[in-house]
Residue, then its C-alpha position, 0 to 999 in steps of 0.5 A: x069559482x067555488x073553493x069546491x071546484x077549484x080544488x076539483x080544477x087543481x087536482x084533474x090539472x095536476x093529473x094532467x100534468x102526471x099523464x103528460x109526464x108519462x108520456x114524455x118519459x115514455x118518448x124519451x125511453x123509446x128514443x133511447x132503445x131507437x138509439x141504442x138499436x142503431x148504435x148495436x146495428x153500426x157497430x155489427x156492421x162494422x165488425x162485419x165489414x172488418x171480418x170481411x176484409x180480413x178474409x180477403x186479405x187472407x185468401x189473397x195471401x193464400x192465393x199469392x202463396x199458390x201462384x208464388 
């Protein structure tokens, strides 16, 4: 191999490598943005269920309050 082409081999290598880089770092950033997303989604889910609860312990006590 000419020193000419290797050089061309070494710099479109090194361009592969940027590119894949990229797209790792890409990958991951999506994986992270999933994994907050489902982290968001728990935790309003959560503070649902506990506001719902709480209501329902309310109208009951307010339910047991009528009949008492």
């Amino acid at each position: 191999m000419s020193r000419r082409s290797a050089g061309f081999v070494g710099a479109w290598a090194e361009m592969q490598r940027q590119h894949q880089r990229q797209v790792e770092a890409e990958a991951r950033r999506r994986r992270e943005e999933a994994r907050q997303a489902r982290a968001y989604q728990r935790h309003a889910t959560q503070e649902y269920r506990q506001y719902r609860q709480a209501e329902a312990r309310r109208r009951t006590e307010e339910l047991d309050a009528q009949v008492a």
